[in-house]
N, CA, C and O atoms as CSV, one atom per row, in Angstrom:
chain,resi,resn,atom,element,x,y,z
A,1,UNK,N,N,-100.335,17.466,134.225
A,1,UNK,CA,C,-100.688,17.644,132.848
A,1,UNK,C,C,-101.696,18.755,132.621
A,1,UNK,O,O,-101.495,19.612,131.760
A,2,UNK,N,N,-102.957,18.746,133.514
A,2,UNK,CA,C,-103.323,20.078,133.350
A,2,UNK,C,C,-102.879,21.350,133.877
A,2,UNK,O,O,-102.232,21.319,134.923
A,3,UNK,N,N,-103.182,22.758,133.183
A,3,UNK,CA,C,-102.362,23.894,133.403
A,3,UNK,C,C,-103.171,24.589,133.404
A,3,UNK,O,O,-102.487,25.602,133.550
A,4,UNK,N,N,-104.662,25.125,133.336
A,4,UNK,CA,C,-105.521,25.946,133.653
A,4,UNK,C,C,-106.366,25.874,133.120
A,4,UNK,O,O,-106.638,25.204,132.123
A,5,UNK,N,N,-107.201,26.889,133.978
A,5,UNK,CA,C,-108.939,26.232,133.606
A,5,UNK,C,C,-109.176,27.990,133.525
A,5,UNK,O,O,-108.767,28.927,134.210
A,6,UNK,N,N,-110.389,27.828,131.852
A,6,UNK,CA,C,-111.111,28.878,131.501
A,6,UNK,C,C,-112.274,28.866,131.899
A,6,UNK,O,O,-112.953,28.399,130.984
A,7,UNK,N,N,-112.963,29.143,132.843
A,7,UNK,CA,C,-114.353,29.034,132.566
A,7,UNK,C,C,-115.007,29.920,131.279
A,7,UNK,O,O,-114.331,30.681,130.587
A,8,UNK,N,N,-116.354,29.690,131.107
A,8,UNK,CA,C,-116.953,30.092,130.060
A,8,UNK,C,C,-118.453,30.425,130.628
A,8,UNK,O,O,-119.295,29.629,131.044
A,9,UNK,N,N,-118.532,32.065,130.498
A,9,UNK,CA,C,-119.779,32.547,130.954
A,9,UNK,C,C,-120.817,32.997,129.737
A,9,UNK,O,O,-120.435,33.407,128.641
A,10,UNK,N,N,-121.934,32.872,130.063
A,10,UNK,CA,C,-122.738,33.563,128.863
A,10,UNK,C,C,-123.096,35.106,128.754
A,10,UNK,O,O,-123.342,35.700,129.803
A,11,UNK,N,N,-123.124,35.556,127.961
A,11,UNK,CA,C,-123.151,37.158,128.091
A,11,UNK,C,C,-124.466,37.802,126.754
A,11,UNK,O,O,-124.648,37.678,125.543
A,12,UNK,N,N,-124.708,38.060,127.187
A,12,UNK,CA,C,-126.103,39.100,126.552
A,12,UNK,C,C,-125.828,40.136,125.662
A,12,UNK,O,O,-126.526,40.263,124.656
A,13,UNK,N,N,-124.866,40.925,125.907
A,13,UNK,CA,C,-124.332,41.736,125.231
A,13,UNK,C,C,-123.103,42.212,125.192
A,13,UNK,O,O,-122.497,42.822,126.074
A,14,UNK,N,N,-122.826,41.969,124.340
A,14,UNK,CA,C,-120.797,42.054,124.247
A,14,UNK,C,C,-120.390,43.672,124.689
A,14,UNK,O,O,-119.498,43.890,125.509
A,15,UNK,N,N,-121.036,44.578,124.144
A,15,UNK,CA,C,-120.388,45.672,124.850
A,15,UNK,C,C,-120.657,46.170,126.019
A,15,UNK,O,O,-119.967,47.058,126.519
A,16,UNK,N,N,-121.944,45.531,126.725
A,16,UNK,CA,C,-121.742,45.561,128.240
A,16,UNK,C,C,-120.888,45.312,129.134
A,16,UNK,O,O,-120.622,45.964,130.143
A,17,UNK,N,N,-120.141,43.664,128.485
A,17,UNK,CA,C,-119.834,42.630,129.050
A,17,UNK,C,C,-118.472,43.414,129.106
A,17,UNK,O,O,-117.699,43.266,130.053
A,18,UNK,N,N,-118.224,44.218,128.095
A,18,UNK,CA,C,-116.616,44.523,127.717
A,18,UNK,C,C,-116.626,45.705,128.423
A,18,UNK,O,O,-115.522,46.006,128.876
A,19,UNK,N,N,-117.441,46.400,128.638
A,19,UNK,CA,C,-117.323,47.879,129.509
A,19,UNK,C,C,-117.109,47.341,130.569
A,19,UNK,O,O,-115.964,47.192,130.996
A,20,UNK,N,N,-118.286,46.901,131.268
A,20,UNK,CA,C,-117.858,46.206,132.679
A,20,UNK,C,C,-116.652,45.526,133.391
A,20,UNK,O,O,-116.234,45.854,134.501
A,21,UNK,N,N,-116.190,44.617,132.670
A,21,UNK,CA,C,-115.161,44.024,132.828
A,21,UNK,C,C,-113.259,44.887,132.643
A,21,UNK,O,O,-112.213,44.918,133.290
A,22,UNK,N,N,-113.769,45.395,131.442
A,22,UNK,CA,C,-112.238,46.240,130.945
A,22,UNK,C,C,-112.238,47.931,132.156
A,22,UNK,O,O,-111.322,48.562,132.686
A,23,UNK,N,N,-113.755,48.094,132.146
A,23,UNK,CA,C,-113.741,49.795,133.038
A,23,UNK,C,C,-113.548,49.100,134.891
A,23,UNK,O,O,-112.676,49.223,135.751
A,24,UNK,N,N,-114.703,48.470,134.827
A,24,UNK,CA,C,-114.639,48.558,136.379
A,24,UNK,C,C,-113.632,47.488,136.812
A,24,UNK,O,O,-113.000,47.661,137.854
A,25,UNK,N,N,-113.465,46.475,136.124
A,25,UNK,CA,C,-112.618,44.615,137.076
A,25,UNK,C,C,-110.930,45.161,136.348
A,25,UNK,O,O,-109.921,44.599,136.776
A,26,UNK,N,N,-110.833,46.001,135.522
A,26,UNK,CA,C,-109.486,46.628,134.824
A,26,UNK,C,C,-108.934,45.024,133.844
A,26,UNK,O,O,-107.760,44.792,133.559
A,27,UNK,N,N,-110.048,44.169,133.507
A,27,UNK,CA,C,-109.359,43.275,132.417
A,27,UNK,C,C,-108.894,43.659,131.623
A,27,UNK,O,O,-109.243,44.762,131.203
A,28,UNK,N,N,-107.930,42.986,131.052
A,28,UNK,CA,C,-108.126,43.692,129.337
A,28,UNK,C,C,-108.469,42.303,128.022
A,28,UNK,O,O,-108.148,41.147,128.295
A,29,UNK,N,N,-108.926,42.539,127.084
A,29,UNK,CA,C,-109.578,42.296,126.179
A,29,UNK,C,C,-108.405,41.166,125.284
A,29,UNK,O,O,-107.589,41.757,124.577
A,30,UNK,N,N,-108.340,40.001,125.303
A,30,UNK,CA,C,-107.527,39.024,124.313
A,30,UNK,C,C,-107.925,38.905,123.105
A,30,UNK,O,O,-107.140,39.082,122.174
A,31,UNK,N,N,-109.217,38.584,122.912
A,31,UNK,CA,C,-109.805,38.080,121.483
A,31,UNK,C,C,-111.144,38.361,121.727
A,31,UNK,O,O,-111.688,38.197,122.819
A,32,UNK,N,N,-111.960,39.000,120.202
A,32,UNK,CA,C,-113.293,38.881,120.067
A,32,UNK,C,C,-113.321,38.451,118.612
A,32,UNK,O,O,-112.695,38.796,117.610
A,33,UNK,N,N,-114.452,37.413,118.914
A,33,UNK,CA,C,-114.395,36.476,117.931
A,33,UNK,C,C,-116.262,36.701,117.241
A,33,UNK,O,O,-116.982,35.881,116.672
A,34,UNK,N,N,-116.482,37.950,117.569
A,34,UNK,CA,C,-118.219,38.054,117.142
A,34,UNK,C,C,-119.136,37.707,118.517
A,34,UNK,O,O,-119.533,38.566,119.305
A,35,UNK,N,N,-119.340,36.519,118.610
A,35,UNK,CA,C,-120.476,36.195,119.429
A,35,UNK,C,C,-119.600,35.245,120.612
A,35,UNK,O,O,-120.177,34.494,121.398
A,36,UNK,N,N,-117.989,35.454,120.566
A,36,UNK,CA,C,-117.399,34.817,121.580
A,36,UNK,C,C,-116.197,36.061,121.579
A,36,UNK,O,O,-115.719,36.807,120.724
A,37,UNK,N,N,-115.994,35.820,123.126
A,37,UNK,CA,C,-115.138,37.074,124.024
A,37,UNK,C,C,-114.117,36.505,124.802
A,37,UNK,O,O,-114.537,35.588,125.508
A,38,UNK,N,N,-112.970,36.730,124.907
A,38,UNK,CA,C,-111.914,36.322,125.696
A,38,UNK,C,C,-111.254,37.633,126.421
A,38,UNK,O,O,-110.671,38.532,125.814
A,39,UNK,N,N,-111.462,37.570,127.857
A,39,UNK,CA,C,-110.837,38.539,129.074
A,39,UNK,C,C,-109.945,38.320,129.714
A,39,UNK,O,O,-109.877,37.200,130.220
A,40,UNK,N,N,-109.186,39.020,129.891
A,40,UNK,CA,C,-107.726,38.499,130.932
A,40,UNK,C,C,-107.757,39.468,132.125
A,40,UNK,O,O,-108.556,40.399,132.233
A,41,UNK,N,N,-106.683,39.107,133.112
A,41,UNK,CA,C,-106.366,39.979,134.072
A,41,UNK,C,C,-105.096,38.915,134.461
A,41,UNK,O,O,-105.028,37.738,134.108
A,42,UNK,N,N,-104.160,39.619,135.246
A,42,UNK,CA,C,-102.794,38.877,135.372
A,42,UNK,C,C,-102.539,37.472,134.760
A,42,UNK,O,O,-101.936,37.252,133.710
A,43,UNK,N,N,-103.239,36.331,135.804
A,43,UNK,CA,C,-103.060,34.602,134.944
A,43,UNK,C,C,-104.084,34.603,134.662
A,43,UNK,O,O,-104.176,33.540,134.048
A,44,UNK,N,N,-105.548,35.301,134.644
A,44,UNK,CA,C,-106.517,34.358,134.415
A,44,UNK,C,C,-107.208,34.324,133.195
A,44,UNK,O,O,-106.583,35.036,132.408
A,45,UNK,N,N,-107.884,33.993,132.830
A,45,UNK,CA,C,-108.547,34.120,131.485
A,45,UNK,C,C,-110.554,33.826,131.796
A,45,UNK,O,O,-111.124,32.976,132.479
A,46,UNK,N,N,-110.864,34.463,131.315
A,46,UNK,CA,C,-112.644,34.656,131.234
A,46,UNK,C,C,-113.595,34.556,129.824
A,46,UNK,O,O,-114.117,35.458,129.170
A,47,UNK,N,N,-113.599,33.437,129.676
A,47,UNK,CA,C,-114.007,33.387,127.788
A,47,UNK,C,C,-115.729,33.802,128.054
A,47,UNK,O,O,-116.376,33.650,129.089
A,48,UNK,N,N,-116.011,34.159,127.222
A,48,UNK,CA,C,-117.775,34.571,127.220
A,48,UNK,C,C,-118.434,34.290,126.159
A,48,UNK,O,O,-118.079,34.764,125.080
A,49,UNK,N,N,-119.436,33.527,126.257
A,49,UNK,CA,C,-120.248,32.875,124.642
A,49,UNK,C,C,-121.546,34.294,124.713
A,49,UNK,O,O,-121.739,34.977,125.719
A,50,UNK,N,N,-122.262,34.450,123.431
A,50,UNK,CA,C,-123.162,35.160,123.402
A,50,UNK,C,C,-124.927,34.284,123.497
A,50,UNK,O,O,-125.599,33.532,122.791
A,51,UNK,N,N,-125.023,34.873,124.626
A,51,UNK,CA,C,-126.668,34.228,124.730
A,51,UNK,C,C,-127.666,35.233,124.931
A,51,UNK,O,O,-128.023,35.603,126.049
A,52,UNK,N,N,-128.141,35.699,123.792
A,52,UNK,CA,C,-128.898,36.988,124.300
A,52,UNK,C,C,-130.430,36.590,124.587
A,52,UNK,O,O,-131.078,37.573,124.945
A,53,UNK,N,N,-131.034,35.622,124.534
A,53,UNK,CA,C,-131.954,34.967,125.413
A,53,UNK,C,C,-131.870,34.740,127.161
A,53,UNK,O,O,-132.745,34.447,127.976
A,54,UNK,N,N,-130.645,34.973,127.285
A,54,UNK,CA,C,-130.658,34.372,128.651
A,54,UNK,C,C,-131.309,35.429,129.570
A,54,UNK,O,O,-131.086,36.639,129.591
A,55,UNK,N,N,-132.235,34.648,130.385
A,55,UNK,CA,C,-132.108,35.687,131.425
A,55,UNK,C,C,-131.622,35.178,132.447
A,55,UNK,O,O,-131.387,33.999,132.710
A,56,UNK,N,N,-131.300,37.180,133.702
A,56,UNK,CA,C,-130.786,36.866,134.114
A,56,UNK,C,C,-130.866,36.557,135.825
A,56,UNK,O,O,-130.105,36.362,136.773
A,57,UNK,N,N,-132.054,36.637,135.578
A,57,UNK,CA,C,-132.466,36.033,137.076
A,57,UNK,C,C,-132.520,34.485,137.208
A,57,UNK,O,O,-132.695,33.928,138.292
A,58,UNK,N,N,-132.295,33.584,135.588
A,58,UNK,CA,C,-132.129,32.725,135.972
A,58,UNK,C,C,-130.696,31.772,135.959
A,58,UNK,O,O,-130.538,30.562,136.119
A,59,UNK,N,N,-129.571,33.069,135.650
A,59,UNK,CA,C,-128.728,32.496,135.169
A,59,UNK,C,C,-127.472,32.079,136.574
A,59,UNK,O,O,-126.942,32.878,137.345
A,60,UNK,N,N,-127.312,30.729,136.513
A,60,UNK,CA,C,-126.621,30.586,137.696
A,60,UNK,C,C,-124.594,30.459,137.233
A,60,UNK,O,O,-124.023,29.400,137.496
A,61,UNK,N,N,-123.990,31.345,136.740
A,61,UNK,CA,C,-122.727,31.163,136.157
A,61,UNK,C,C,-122.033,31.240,137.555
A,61,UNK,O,O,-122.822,31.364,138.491
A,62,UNK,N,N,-120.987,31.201,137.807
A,62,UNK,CA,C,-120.651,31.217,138.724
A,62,UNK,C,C,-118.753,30.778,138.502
A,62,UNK,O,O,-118.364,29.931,137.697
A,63,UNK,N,N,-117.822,31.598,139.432
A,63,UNK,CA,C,-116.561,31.483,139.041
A,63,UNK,C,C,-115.816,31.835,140.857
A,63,UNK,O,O,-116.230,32.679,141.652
A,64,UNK,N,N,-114.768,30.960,141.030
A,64,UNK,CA,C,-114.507,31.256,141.963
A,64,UNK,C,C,-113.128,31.815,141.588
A,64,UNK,O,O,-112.380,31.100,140.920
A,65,UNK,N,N,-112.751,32.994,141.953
A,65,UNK,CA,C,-111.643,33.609,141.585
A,65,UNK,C,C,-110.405,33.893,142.357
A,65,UNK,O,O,-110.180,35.012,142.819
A,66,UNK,N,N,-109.506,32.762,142.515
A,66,UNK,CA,C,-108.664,33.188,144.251
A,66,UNK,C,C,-107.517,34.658,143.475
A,66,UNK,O,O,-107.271,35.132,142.366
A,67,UNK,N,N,-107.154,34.858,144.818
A,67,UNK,CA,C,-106.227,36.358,145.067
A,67,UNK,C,C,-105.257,36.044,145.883
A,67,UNK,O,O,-105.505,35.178,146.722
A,68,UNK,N,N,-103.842,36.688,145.851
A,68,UNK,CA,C,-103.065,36.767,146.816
A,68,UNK,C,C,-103.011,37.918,147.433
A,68,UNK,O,O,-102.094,38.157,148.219
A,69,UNK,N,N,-104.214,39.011,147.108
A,69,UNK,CA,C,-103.761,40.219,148.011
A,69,UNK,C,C,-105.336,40.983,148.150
A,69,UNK,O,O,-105.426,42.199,147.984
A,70,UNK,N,N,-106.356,40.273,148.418
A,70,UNK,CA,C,-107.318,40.390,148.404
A,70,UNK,C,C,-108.033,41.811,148.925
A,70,UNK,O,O,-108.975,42.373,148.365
A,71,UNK,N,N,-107.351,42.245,150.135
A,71,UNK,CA,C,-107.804,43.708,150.760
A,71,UNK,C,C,-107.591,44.750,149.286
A,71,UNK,O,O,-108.504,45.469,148.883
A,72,UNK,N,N,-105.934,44.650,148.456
A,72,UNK,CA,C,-106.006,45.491,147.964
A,72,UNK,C,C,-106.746,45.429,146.697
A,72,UNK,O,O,-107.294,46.430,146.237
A,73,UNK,N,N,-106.777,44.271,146.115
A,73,UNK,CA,C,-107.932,44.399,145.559
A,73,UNK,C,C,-109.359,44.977,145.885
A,73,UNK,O,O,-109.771,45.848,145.119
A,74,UNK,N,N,-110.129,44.606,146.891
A,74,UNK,CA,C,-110.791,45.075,147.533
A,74,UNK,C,C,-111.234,46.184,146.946
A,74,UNK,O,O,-112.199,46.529,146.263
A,75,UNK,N,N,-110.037,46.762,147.506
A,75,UNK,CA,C,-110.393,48.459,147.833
A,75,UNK,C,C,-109.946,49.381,146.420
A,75,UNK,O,O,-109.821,50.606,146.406
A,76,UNK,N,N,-109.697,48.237,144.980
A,76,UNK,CA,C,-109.490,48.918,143.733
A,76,UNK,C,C,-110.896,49.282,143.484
A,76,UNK,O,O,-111.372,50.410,143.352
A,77,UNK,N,N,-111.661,47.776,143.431
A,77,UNK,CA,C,-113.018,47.705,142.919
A,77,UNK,C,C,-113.714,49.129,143.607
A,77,UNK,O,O,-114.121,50.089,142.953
A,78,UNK,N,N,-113.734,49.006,144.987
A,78,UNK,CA,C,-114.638,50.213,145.457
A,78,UNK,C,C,-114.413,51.640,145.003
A,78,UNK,O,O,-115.272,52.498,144.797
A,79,UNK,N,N,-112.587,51.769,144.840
A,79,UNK,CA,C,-112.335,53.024,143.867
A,79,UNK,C,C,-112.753,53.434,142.966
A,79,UNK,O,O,-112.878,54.657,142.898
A,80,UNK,N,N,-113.192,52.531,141.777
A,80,UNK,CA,C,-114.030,52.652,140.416
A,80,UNK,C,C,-115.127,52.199,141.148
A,80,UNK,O,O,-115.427,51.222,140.462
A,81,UNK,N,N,-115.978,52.224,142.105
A,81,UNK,CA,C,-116.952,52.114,142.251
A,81,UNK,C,C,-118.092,51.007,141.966
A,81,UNK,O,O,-119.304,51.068,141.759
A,82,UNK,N,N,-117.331,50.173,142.034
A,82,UNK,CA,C,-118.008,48.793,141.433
A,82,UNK,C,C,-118.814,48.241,142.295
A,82,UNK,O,O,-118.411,47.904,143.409
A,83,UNK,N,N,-120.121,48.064,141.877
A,83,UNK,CA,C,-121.128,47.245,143.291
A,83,UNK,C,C,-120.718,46.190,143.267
A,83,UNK,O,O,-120.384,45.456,142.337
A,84,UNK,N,N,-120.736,46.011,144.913
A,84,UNK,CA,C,-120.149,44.775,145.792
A,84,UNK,C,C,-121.504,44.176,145.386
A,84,UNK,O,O,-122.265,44.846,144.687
A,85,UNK,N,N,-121.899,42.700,145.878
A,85,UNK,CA,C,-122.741,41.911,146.059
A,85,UNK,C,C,-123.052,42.220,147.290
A,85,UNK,O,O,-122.352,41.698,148.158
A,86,UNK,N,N,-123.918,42.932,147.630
A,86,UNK,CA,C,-124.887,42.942,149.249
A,86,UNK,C,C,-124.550,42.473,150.368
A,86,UNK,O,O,-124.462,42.912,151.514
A,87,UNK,N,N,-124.188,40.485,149.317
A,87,UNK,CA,C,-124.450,39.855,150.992
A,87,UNK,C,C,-122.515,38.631,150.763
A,87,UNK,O,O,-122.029,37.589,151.202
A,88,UNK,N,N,-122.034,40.168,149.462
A,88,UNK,CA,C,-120.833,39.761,149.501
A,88,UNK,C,C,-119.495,40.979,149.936
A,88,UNK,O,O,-118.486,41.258,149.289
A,89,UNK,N,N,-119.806,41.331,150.801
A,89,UNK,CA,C,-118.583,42.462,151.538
A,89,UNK,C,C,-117.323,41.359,151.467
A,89,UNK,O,O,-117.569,40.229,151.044
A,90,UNK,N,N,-116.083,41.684,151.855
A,90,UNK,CA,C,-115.548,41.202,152.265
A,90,UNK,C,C,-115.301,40.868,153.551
A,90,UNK,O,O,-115.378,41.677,154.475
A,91,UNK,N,N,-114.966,39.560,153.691
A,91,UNK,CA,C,-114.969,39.145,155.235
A,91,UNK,C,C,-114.303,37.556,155.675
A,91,UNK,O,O,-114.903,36.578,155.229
A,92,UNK,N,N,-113.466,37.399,156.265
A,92,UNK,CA,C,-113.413,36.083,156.369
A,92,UNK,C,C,-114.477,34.945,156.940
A,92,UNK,O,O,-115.318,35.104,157.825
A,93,UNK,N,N,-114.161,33.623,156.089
A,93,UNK,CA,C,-115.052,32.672,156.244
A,93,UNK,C,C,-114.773,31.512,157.264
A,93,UNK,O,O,-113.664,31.360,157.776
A,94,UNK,N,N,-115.756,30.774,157.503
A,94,UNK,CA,C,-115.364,29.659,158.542
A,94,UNK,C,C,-114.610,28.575,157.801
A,94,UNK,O,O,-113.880,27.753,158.354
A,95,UNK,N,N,-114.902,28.660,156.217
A,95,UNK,CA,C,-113.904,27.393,155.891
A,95,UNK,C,C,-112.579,28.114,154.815
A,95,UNK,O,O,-112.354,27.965,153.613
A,96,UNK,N,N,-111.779,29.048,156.047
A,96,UNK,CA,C,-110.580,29.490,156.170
A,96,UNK,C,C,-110.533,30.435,154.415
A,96,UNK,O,O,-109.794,30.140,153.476
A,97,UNK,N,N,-111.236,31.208,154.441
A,97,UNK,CA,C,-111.137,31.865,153.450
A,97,UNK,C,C,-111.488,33.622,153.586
A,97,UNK,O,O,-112.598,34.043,153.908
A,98,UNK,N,N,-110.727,34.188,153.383
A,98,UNK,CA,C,-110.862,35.445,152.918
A,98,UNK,C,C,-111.409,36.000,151.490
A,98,UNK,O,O,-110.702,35.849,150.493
A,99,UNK,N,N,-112.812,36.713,151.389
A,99,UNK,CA,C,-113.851,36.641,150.236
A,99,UNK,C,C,-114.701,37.499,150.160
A,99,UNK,O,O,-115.478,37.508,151.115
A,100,UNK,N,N,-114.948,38.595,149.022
A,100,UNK,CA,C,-116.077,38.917,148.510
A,100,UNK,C,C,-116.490,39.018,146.950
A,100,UNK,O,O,-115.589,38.871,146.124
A,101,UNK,N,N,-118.005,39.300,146.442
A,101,UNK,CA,C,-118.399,38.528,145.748
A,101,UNK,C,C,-118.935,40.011,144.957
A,101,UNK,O,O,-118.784,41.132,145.443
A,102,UNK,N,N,-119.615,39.701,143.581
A,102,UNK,CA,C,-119.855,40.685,142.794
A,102,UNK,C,C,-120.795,40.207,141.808
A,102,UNK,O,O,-120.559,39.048,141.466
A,103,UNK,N,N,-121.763,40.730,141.263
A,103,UNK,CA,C,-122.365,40.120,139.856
A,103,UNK,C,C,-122.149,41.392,138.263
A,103,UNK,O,O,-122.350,42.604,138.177
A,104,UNK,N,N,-121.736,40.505,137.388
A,104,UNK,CA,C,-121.630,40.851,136.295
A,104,UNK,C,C,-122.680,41.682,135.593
A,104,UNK,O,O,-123.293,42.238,136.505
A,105,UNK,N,N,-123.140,42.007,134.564
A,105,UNK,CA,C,-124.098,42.424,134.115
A,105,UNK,C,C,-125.218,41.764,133.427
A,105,UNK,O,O,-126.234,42.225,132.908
A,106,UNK,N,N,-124.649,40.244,133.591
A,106,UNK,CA,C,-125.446,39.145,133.213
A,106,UNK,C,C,-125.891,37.889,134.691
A,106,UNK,O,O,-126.290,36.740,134.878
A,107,UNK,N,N,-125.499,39.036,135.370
A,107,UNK,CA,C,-125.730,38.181,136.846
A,107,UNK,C,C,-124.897,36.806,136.912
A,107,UNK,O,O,-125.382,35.729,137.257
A,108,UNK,N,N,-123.173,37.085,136.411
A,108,UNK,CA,C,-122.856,36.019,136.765
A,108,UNK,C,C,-121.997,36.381,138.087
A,108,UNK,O,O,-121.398,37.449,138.216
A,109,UNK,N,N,-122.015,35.470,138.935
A,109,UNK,CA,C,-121.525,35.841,140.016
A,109,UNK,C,C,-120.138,35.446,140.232
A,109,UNK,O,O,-119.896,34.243,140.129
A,110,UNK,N,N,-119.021,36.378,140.561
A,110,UNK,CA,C,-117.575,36.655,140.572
A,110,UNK,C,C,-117.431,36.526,141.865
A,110,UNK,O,O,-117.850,37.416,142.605
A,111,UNK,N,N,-116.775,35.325,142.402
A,111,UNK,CA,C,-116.483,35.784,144.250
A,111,UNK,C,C,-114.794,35.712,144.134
A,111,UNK,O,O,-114.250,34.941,143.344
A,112,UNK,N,N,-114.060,36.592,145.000
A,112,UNK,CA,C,-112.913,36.658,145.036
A,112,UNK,C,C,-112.272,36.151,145.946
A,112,UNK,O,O,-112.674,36.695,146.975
A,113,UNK,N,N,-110.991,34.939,146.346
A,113,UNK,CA,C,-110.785,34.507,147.620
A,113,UNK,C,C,-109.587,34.826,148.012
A,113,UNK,O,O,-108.822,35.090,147.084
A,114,UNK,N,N,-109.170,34.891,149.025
A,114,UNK,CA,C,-107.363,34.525,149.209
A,114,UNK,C,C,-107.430,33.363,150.686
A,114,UNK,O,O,-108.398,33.517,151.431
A,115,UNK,N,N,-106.561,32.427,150.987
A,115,UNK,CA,C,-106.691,31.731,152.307
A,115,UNK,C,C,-106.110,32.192,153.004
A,115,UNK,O,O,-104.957,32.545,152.755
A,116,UNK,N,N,-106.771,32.390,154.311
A,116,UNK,CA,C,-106.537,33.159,155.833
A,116,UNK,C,C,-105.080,32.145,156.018
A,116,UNK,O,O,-104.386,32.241,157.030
C-alpha cells in the first residue's frame, strides 16, 4: 500500500536551495509554492519547507538516497564540481554498501548508496 516516501528538508533560502540542487545535483524543479519547494530527479522527489532561522550547524536533515549506478553518478557530481563531503568520498562499506555523501547549502546531508 505504500509507494514512496518524500522526505522534507528545511531550506533558508529558496534560490540557493534551487541553484544548488537544479545546477550542481541536475534536479529539476516540480512545484514552488512560496515558502515550500518540490525537486525531482528520475523517481525521487525532495520537498523543502522554508526556515530561514535555521541554522546550520545545527541542522541535522538527513536523506539516504540509493543508486543503481553509483560510480557514474559519482563522477557527474565531480564534473560540475560539486563538493564531496570530506569524510564522504566514495567507497564501499562494511554493511555491504557502496556510498558517498554531500551537504546542501543548508547543511543537509545527501549520502548516495548502491548495494555491493
Amino acid at each position: 500500500m505504500l509507494t514512496a516516501i518524500n522526505p522534507k528538508l528545511p531550506m533558508r533560502n529558496k534560490v540557493l536551495t534551487k541553484e544548488f540542487y537544479l545546477d550542481q545535483l541536475n534536479f529539476q524543479e516540480l512545484s514552488d509554492y512560496g515558502d515550500y519547494l518540490i525537486l525531482a530527479k528520475d523517481d525521487i522527489e525532495i520537498h523543502f519547507f522554508e526556515f530561514k532561522a535555521l541554522d546550520p550547524k545545527e541542522n541535522y536533515g538527513q536523506v539516504y538516497i540509493r543508486t543503481d549506478n553509483i560510480d557514474t553518478l559519482y563522477t557527474s557530481f565531480l564534473d560540475r564540481k560539486t563538493p564531496i563531503h570530506p569524510n564522504g568520498k566514495l567507497q564501499n562499506k562494511p554493511w555491504g554498501q557502496r556510498e558517498f555523501a554531500l551537504l546542501d547549502p543548508d547543511n543537509n546531508l545527501l549520502t548516495f548508496g548502491q548495494r555491493l
